[in-house]
N, C-alpha and C positions, 0 to 999 in steps of 0.2 A: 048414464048419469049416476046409476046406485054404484055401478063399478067403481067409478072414477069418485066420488064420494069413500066408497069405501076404501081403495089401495090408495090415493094419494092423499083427500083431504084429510082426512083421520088418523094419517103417518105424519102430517105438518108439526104434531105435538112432538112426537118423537123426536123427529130432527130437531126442534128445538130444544128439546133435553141433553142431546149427545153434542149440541154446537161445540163444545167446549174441546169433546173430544176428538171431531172431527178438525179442528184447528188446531190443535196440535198435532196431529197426525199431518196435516196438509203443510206445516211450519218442519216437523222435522224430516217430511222428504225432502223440502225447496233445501235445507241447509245440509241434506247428504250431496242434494244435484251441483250445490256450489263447492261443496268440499272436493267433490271427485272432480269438476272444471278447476280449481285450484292447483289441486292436484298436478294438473295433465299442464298446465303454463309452467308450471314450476319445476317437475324436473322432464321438460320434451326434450332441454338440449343435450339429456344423457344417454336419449336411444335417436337425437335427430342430429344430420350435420348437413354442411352446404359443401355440396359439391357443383365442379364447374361441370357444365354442358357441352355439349359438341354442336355444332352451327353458330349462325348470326354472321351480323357485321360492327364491324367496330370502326367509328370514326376519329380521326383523329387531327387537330387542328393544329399546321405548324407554320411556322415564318417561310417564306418564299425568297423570291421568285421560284420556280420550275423552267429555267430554260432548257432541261438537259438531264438526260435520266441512266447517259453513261456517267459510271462513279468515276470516271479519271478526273472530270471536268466539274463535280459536285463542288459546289460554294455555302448555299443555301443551308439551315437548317434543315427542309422540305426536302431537298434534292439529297443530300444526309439520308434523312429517314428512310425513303425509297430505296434509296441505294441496298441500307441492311436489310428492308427485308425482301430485295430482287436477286441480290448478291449473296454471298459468303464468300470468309475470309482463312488465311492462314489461322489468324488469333481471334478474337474479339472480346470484349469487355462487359463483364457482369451487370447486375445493377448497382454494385459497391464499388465501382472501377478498375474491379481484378482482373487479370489478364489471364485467359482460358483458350483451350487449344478448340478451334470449331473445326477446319478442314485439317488441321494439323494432330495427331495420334504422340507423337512425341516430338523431340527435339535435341540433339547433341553438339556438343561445342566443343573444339578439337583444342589441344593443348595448350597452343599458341592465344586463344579466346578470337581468333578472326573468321573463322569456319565455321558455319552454321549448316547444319546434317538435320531435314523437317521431313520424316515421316508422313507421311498420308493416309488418312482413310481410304480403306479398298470400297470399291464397287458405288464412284459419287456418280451422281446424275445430274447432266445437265435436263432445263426446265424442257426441252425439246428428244429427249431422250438420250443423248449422246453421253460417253464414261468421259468425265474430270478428271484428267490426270496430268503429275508434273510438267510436264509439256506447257499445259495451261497458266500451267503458275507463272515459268519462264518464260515465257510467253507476252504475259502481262508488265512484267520488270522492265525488259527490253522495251514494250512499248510505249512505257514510261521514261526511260532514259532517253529515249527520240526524241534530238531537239522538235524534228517536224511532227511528234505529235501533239506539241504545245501545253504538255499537263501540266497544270502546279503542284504536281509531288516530285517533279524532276530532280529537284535539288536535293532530295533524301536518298535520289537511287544512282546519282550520275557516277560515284566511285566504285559503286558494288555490282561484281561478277556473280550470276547467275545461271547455273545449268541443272538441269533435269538428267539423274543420272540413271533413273528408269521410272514406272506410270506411277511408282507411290514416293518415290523419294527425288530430293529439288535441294540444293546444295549452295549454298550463301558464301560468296568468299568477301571481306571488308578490306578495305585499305589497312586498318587501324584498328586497334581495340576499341569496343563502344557496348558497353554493359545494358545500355538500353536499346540495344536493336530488335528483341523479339516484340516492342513495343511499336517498332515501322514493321511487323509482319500484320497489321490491322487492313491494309488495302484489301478493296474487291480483286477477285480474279475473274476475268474473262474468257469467253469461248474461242478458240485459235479456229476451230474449225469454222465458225461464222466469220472472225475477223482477220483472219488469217492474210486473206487475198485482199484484204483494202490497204491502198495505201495511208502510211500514219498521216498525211497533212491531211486527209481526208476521212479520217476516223471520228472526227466533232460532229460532222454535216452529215455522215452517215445516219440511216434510219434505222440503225440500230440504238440509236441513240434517243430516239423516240418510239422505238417497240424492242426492248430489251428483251435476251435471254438470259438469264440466271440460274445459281444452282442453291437460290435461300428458298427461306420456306413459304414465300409467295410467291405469284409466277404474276407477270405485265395481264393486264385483262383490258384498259383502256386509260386515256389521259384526256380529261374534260376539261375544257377550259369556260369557267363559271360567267368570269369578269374581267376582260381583258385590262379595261382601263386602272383594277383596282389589283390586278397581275393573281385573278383566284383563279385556282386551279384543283384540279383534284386526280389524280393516281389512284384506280381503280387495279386491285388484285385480289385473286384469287387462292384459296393455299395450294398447295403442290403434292399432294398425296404421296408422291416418293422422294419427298423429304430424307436424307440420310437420316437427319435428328428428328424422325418421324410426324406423321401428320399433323399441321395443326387445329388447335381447338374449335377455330374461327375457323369460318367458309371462307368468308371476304374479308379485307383489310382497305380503308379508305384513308388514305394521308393529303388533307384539304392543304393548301395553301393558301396564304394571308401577305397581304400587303406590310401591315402595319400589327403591333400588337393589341392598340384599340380595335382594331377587324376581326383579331382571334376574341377580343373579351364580348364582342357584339355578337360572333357565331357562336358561344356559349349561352348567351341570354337569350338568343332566339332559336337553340335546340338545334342548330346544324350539323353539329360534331358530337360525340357522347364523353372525349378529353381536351386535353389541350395540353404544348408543352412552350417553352422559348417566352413565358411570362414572367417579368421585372418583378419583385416584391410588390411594388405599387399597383402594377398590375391585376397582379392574383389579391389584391384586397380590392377589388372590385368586384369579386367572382361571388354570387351567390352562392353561401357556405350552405344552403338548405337544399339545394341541389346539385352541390357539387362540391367532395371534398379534396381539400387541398393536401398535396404529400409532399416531402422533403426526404430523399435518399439519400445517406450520406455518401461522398466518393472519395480518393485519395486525391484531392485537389485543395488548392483554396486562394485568397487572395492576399497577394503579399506585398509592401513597403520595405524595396531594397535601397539601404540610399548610398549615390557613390561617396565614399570619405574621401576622395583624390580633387573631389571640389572644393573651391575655394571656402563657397558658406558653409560646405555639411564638414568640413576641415573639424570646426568646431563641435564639440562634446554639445554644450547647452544648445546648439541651434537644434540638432537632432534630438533630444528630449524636447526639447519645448514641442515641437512636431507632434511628436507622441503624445506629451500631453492634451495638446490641443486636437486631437482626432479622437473623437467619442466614439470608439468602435460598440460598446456596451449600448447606447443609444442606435448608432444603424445598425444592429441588430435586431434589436427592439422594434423599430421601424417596419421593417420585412415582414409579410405574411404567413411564413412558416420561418418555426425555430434553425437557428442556425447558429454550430458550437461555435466556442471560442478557439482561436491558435495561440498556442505559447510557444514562443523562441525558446531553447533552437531547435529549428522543425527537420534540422539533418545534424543530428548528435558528433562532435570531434570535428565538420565540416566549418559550423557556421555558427556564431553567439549571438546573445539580443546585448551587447552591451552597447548601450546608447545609442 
């Protein structure tokens, strides 16, 4: 007790003399400890950045059905999606709607413009190990021009001669001049060596068609069907580690199928998918913006009011202005969930005028 008397109680005066000083001492560390956490918020994004990872899955929710997961016979949104990322193509398209060469290295066009000379990448793989080569490409053309193999791209290939004139190069002959042909080199190409031996009336029914081989950068892993009555489904894939355009990011890729677009804004509210694509304006303003933000890519596309002048009403000048007038494009626009520019006539300069 003398102890405790003497070092602490008899020090109590003390410390009450220095209070003063000891508050300020205890006031300007707290306001160092906040300066230096100020500090470190304010500039981390100069020594910090976000980088992507390697694994996961990514879900993805698109209009349906899924009857069919060979790309000759794709309708579907869904069956779309699957297709690019089971397949590759000659060409394919950005996300600004450029046209870029994927299986194709280059491309030349012979004097006359009817000759198309497509180079190949060496050394592709198909998803079962086998080399992709011209063969494949020609292959696919032909089996497309078969009436018996019933595809609807027939009508873009029934004129045009095709041969493979060794494993990297595939040689396009046209009827006709057609400036926009590298823009039909967008088809999947197929395995000759799997499809080779089936006949074309029998190339739909085939279970190739329901366990695909591919040379994109996912490979077939499983097709679940969720809901038959509500036509859900789901394509399960896996990436493809000898990817030519190398591995990807993602482990797995999941492209859900949806009946309706109210089924994709219902899989979004209740966590089923991590996106979604094939949503109306009206739609995507349904979308919880707090969980999920909405984007708008611009493409080389848009939507257009051709009107014929060889008709007896559009004959007339004012009937086609009034037209104009009366269609508030500045309002549905406005309307739509993400921004979308305006088009000004003429949208093909010396071809075509907005006069009336």
């Amino acid at each position: 007790m003398r102890h405790a008397r003497k070092f602490i109680v008899t020090r109590l005066d003390n410390i009450r003399t220095v209070r003063r000083l000891i508050i300020s001492w205890l006031l300007l560390v707290g306001a160092m400890i906040i300066a230096v956490g100020a500090q470190l918020m304010w500039f981390q994004h100069s020594y910090q950045t976000t980088a992507s990872a390697r694994g996961g899955t990514y879900a993805e929710a698109s209009l349906g059905p899924i009857d069919t997961l060979n790309p000759l016979y794709a309708s579907s949104s869904a069956e779309t999606a699957a297709s690019r990322l089971l397949f590759s193509s000659l060409y394919s398209y950005d996300e600004t709607g450029h046209l870029h060469g994927d299986l194709a290295r280059s491309i030349e066009v012979d004097p006359s413009s009817t000759i198309y000379t497509v180079k190949l990448r060496p050394n592709i793989l198909w998803q079962d190990g086998g080399f992709l080569t011209a063969k494949d490409v020609a292959f696919t053309v032909n089996l497309i021009k078969n009436p018996e193999t019933r595809s609807p791209l027939r009508i873009n290939w029934q004129d045009v001669t095709v041969k493979a004139l060794n494993d990297t190069t595939v040689q396009f002959q046209l009827p006709a001049v057609y400036a926009a042909f590298p823009n039909a080199l967008t088809f999947s190409v197929l395995p000759e060596h799997i499809l080779g031996s089936v006949a074309p009336g029998a190339i739909r029914e085939n279970v190739f068609s329901r366990s695909p081989v591919g040379s994109g950068p996912f490979g077939f892993r499983l097709l679940q069907t969720v809901d038959t009555a509500h036509q859900q489904k789901i394509v399960h894939m896996t990436a493809f580690d000898k990817y030519y355009g190398g591995t990807p990011m993602l482990s797995r890729f999941e492209v859900h199928a949806y009946g309706s677009q109210g089924a994709i804004v219902q899989a979004l509210r209740k966590g089923e998918v991590n996106a979604a694509a094939d949503l109306t304006g009206t739609d995507a303003g349904q979308v919880d913006r707090h969980s999920y933000d909405i984007t708008s890519h611009p493409v080389n596309s848009g939507v257009y009011a051709l009107f014929n002048t060889g008709a007896p009403i559009l004959k007339d000048k004012m009937v086609r202005q009034a037209l104009e007038l009366a269609t508030d494009t500045k309002a549905i626009r406005a309307s739509l969930a993400t921004k979308v520019p305006s088009l000004s006539l003429p949208f093909i300069n010396g071809q075509l005028t907005g006069n009336g």
